[in-house]
mmCIF file as Biopython writes it, N, C-alpha, C and O atoms, coordinates in Angstrom:
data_model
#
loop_
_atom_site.group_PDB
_atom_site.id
_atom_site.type_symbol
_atom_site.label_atom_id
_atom_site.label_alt_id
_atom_site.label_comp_id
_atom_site.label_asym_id
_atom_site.label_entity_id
_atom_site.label_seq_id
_atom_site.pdbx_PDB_ins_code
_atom_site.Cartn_x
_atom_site.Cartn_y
_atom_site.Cartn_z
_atom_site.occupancy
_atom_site.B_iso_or_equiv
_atom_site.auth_seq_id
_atom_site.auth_asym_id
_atom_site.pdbx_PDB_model_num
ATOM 1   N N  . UNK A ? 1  ? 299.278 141.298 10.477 1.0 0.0 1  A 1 
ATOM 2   C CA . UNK A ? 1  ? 300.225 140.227 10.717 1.0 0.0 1  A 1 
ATOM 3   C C  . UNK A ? 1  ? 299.731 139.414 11.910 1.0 0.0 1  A 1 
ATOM 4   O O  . UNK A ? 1  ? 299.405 140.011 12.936 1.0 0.0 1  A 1 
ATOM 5   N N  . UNK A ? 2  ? 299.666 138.217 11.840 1.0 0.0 2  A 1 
ATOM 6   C CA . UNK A ? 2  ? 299.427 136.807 12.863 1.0 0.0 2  A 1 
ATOM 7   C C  . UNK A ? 2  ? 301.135 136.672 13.688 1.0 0.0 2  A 1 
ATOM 8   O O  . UNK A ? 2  ? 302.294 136.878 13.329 1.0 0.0 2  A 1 
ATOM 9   N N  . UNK A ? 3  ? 300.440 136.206 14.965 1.0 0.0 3  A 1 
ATOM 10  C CA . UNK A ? 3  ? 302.029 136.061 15.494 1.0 0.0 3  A 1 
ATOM 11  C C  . UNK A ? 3  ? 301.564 134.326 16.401 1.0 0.0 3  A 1 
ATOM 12  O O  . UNK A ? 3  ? 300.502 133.966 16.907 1.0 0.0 3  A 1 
ATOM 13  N N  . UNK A ? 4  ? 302.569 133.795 16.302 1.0 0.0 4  A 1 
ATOM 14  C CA . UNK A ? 4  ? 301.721 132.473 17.389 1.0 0.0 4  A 1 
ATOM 15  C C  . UNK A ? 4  ? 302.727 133.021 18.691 1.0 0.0 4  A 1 
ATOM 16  O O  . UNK A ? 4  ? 303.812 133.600 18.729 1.0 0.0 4  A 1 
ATOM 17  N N  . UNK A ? 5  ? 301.876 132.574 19.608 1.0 0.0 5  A 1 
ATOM 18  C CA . UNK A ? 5  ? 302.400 132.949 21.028 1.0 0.0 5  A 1 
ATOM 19  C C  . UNK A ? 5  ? 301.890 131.236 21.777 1.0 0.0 5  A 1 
ATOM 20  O O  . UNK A ? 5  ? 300.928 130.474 21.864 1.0 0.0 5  A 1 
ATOM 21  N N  . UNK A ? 6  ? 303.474 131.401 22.220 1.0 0.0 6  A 1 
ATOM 22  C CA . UNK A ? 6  ? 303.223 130.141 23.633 1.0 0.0 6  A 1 
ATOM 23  C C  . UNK A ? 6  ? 304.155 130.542 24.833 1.0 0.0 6  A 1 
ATOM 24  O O  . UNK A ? 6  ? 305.289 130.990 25.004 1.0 0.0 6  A 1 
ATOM 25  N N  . UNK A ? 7  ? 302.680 130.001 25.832 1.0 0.0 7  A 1 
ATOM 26  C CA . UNK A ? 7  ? 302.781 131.233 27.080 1.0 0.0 7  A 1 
ATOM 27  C C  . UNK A ? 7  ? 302.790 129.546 28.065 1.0 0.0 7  A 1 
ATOM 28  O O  . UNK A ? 7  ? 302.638 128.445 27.535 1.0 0.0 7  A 1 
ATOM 29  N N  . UNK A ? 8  ? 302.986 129.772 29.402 1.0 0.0 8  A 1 
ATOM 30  C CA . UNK A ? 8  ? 303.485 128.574 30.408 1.0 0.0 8  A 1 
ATOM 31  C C  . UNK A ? 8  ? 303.242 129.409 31.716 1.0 0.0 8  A 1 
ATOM 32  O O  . UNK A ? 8  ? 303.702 130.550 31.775 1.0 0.0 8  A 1 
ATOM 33  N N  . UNK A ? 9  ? 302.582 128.914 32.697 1.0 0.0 9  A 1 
ATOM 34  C CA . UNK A ? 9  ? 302.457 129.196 33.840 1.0 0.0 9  A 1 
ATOM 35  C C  . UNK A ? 9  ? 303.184 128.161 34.479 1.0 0.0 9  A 1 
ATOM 36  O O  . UNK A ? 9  ? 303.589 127.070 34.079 1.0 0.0 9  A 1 
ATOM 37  N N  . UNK A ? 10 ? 303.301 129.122 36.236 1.0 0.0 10 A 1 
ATOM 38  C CA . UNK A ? 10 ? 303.957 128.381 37.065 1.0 0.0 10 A 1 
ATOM 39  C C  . UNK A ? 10 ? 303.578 126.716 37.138 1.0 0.0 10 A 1 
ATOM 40  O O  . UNK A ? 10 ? 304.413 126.088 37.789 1.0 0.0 10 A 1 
ATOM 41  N N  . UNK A ? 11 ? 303.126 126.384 36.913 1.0 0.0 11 A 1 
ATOM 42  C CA . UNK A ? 11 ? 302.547 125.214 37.328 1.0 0.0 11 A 1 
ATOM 43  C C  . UNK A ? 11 ? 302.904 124.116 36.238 1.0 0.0 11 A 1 
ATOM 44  O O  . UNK A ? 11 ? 303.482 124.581 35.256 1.0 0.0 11 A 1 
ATOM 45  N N  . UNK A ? 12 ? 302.675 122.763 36.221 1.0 0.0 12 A 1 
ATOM 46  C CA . UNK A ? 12 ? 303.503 121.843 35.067 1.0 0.0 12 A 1 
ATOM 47  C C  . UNK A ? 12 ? 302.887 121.937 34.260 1.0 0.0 12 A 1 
ATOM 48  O O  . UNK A ? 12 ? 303.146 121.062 33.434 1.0 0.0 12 A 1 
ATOM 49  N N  . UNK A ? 13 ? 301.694 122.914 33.803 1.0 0.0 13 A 1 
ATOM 50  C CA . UNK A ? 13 ? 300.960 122.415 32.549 1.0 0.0 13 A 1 
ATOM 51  C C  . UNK A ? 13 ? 302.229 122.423 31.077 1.0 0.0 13 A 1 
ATOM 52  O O  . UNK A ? 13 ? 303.054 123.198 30.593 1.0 0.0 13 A 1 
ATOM 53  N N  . UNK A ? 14 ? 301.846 121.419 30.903 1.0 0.0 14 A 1 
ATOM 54  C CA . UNK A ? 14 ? 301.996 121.956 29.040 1.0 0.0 14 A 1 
ATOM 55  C C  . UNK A ? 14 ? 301.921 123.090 28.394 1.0 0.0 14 A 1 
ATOM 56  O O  . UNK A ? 14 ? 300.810 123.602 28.530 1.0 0.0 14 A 1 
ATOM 57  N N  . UNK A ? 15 ? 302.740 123.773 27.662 1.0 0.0 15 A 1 
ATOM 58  C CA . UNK A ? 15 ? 302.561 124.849 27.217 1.0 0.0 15 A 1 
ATOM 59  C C  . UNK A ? 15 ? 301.399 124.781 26.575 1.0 0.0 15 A 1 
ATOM 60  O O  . UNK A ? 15 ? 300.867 123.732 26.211 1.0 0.0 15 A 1 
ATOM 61  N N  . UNK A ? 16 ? 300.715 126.545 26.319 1.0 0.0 16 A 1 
ATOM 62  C CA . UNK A ? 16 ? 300.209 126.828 25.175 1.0 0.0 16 A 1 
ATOM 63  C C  . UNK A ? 16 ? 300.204 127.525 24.216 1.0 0.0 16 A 1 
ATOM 64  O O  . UNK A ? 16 ? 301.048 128.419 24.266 1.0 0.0 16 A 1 
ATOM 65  N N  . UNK A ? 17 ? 299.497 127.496 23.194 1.0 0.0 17 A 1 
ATOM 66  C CA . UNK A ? 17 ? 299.636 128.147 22.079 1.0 0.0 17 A 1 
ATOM 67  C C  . UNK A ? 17 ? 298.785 128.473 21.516 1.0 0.0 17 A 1 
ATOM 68  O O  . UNK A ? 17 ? 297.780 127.764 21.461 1.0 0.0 17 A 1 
ATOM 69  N N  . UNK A ? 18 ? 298.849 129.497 20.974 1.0 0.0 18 A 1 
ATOM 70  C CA . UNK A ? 18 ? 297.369 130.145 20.529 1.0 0.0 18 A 1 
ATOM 71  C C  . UNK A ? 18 ? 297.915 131.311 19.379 1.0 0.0 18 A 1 
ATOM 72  O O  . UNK A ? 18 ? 298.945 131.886 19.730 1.0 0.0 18 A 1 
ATOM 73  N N  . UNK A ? 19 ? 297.372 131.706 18.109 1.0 0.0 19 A 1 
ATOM 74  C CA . UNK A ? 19 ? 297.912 132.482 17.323 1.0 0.0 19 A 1 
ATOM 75  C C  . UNK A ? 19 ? 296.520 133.641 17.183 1.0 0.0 19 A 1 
ATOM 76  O O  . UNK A ? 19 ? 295.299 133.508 17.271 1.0 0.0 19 A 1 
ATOM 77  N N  . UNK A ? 20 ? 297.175 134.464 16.997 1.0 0.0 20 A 1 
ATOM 78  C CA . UNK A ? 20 ? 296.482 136.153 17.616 1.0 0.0 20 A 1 
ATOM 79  C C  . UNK A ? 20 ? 296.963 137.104 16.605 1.0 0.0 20 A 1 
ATOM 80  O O  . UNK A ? 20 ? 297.812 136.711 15.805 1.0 0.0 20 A 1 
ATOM 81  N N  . UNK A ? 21 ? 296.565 138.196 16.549 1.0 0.0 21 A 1 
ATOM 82  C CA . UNK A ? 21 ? 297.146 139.579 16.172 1.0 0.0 21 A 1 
ATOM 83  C C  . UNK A ? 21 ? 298.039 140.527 17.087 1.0 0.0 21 A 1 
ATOM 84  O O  . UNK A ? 21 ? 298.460 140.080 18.154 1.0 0.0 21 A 1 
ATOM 85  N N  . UNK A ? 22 ? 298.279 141.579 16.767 1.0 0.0 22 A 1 
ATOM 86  C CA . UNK A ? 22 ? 299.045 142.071 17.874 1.0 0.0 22 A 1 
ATOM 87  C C  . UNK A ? 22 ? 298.442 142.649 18.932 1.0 0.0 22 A 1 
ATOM 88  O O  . UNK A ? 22 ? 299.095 142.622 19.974 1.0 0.0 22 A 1 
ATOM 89  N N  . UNK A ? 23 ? 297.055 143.324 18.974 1.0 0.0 23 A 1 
ATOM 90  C CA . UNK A ? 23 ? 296.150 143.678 19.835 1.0 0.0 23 A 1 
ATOM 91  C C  . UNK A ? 23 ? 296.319 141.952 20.923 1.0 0.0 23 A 1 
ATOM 92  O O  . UNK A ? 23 ? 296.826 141.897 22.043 1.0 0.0 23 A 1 
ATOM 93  N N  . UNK A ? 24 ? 295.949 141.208 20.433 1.0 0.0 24 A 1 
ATOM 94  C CA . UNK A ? 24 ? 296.210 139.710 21.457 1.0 0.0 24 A 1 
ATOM 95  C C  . UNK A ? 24 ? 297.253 139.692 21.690 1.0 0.0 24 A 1 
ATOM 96  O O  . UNK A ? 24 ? 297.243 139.932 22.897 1.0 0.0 24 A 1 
ATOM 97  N N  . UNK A ? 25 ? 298.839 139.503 21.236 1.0 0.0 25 A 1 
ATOM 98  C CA . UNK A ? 25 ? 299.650 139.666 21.796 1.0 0.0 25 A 1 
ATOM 99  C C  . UNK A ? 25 ? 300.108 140.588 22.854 1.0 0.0 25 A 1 
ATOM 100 O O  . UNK A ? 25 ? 301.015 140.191 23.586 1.0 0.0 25 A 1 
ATOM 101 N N  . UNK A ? 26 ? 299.582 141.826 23.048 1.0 0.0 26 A 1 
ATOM 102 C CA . UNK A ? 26 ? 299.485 142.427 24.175 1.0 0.0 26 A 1 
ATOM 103 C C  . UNK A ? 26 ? 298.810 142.145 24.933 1.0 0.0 26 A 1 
ATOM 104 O O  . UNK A ? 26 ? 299.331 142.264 26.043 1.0 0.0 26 A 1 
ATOM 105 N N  . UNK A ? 27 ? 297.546 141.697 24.966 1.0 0.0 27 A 1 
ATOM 106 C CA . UNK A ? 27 ? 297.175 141.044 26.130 1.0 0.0 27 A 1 
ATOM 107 C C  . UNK A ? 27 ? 297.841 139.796 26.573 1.0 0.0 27 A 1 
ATOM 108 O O  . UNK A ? 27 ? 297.378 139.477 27.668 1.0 0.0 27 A 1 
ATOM 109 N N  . UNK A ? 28 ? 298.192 139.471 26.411 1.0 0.0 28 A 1 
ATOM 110 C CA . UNK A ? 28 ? 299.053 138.096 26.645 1.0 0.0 28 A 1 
ATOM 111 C C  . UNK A ? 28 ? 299.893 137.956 27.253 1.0 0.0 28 A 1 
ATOM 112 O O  . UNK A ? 28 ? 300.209 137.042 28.014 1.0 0.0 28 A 1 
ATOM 113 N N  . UNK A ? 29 ? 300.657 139.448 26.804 1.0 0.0 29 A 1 
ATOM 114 C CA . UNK A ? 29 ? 302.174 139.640 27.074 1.0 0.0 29 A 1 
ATOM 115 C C  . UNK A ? 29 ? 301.583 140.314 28.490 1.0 0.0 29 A 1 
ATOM 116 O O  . UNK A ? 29 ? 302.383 139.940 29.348 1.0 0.0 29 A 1 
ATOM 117 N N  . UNK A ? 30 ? 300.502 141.173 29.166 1.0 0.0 30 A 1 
ATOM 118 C CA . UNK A ? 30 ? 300.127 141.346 30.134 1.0 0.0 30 A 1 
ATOM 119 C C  . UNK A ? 30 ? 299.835 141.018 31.334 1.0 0.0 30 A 1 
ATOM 120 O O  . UNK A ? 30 ? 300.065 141.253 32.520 1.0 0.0 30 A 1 
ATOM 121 N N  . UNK A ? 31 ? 298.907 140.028 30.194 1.0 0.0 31 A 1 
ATOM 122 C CA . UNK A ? 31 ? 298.196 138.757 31.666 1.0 0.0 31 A 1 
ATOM 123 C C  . UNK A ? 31 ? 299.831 137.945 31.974 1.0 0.0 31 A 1 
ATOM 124 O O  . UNK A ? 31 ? 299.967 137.513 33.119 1.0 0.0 31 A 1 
ATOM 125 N N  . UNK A ? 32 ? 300.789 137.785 31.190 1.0 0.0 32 A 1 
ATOM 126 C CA . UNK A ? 32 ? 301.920 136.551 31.420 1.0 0.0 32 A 1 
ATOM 127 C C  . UNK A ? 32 ? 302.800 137.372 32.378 1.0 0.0 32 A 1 
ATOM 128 O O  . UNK A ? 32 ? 303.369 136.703 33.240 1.0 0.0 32 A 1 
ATOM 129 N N  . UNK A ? 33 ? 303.051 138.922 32.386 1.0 0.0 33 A 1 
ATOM 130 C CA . UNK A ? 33 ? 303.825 139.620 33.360 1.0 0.0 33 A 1 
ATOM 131 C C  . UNK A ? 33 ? 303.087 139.602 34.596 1.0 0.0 33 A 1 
ATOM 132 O O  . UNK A ? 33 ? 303.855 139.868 35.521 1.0 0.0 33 A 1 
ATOM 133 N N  . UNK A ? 34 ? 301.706 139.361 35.055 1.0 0.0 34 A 1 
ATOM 134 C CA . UNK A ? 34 ? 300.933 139.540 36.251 1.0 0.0 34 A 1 
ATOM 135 C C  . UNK A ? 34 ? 301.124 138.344 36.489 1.0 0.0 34 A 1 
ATOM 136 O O  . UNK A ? 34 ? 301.173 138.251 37.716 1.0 0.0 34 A 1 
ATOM 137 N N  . UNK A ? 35 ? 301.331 136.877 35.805 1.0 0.0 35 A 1 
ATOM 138 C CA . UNK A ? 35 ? 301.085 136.410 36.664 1.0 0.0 35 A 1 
ATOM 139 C C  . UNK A ? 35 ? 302.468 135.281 36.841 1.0 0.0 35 A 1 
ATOM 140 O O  . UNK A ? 35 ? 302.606 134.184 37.382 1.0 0.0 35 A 1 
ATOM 141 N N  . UNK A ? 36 ? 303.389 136.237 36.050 1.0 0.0 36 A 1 
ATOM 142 C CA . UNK A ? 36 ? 304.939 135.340 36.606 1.0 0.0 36 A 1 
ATOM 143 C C  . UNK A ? 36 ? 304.854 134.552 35.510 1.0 0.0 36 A 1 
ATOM 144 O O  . UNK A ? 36 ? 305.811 133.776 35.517 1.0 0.0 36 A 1 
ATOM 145 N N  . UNK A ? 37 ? 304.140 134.385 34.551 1.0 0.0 37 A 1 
ATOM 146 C CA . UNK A ? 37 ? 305.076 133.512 33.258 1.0 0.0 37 A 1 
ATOM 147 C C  . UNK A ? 37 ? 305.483 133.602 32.267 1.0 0.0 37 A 1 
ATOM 148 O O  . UNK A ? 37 ? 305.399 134.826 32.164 1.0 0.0 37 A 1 
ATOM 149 N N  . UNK A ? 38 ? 306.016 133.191 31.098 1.0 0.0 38 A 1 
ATOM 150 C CA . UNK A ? 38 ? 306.992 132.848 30.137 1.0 0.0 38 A 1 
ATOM 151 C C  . UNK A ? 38 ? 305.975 133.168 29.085 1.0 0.0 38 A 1 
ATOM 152 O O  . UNK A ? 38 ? 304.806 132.913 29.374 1.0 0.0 38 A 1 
ATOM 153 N N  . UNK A ? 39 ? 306.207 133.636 28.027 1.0 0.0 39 A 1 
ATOM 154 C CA . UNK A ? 39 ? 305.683 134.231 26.736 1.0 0.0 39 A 1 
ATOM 155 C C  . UNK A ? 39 ? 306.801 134.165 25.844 1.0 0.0 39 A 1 
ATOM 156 O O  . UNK A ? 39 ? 307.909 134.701 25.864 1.0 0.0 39 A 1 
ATOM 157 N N  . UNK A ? 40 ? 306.308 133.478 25.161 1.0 0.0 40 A 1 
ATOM 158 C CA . UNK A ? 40 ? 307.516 133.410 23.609 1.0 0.0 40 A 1 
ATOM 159 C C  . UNK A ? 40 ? 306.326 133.908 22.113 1.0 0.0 40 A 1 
ATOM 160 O O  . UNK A ? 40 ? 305.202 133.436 21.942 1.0 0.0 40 A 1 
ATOM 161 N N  . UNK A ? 41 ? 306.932 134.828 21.325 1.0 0.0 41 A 1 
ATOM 162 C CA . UNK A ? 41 ? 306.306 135.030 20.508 1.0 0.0 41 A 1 
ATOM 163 C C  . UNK A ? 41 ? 306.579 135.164 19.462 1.0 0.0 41 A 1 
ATOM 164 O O  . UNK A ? 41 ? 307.609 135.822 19.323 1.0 0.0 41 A 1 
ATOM 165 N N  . UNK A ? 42 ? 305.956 134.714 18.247 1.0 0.0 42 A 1 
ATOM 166 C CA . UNK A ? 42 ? 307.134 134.627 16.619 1.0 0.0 42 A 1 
ATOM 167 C C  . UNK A ? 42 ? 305.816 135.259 15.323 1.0 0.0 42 A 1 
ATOM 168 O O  . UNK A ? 42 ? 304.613 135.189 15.072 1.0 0.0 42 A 1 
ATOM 169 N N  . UNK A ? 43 ? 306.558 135.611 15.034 1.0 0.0 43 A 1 
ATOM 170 C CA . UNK A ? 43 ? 305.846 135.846 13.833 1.0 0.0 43 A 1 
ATOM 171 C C  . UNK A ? 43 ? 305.336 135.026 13.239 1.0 0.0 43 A 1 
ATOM 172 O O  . UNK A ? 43 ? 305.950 133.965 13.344 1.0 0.0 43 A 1 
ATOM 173 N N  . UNK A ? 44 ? 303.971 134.939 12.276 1.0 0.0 44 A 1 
ATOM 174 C CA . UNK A ? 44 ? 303.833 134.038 10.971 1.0 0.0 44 A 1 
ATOM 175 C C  . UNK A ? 44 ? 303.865 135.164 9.743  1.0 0.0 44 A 1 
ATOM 176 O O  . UNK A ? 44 ? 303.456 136.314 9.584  1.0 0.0 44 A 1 
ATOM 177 N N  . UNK A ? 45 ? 304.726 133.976 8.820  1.0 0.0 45 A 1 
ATOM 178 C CA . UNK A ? 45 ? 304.605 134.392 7.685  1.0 0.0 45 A 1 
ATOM 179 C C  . UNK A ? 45 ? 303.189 135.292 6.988  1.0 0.0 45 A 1 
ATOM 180 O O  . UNK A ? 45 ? 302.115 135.351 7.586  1.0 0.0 45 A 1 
ATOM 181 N N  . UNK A ? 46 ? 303.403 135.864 5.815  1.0 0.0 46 A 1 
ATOM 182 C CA . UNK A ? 46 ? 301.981 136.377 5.978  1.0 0.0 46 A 1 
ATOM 183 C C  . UNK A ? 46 ? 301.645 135.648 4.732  1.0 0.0 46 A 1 
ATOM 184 O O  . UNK A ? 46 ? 302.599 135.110 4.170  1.0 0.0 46 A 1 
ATOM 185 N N  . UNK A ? 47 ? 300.640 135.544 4.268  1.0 0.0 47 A 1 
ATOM 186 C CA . UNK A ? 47 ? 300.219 134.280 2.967  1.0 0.0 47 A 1 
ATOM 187 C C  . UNK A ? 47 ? 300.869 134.943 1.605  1.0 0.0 47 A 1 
ATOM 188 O O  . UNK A ? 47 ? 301.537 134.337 0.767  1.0 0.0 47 A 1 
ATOM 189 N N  . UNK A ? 48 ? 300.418 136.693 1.587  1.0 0.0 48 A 1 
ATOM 190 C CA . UNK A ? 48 ? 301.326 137.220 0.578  1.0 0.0 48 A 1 
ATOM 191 C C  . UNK A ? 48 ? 302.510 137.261 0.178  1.0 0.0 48 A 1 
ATOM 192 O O  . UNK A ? 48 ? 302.941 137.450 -0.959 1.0 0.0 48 A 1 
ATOM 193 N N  . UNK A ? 49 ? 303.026 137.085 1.111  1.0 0.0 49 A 1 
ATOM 194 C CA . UNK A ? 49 ? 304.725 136.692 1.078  1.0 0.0 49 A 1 
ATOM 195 C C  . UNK A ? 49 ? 305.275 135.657 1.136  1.0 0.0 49 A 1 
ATOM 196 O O  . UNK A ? 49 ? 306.504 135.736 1.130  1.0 0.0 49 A 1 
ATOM 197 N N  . UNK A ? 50 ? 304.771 134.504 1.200  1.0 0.0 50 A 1 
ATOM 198 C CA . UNK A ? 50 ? 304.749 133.393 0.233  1.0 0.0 50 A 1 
ATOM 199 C C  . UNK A ? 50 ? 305.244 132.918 -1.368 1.0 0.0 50 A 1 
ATOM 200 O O  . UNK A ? 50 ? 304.484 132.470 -2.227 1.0 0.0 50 A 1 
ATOM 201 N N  . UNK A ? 51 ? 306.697 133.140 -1.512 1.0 0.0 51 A 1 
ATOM 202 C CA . UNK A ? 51 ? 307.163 132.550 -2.905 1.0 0.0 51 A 1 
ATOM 203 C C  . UNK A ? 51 ? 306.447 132.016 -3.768 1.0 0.0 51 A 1 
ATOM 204 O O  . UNK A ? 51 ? 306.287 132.579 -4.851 1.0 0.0 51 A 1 
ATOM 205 N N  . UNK A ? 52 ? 305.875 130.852 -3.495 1.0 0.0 52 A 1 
ATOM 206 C CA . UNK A ? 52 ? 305.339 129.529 -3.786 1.0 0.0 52 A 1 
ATOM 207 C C  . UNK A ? 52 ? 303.772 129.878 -4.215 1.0 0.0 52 A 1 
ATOM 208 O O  . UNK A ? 52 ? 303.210 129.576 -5.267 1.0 0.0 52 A 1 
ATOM 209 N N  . UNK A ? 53 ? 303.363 130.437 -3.343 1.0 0.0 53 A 1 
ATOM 210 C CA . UNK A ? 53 ? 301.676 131.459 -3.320 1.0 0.0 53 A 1 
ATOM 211 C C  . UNK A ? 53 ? 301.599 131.838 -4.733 1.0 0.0 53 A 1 
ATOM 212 O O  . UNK A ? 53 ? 300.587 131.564 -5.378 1.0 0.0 53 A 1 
ATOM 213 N N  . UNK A ? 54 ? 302.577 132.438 -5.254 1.0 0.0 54 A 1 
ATOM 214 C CA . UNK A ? 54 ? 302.561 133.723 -6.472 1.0 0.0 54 A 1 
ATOM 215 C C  . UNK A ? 54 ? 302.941 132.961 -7.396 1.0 0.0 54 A 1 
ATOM 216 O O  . UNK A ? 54 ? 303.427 133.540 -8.368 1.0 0.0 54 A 1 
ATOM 217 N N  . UNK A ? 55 ? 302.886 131.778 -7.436 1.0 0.0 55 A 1 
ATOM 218 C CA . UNK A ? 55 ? 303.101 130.765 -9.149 1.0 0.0 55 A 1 
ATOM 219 C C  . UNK A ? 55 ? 301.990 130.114 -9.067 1.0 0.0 55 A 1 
ATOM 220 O O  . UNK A ? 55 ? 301.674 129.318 -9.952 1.0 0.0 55 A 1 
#
């Protein structure tokens, strides 16, 4: 499973976003607790499970 993650440091940048596995999402979720920022993370669909895919 793919998850997209958007992570924000102290500072004004623009968020980012970057889509990973869950091995990356733990790092992420790591580096974002060391260094004080925001991590939001969602699932993606997976292509097999896709309705629309299977016609």
């Amino acid at each position: 499973m793919l998850y997209e993650v958007t992570y924000t440091s102290r500072e004004p940048d623009a968020p980012t976003r970057t889509v990973t596995d869950a091995a990356g999402v733990t790092e992420l979720v790591r580096q974002a607790a060391a260094a004080g920022s925001r991590v939001h993370v969602r699932p993606l669909p997976d292509e097999d499970s896709d309705p629309a895919a299977s016609q």
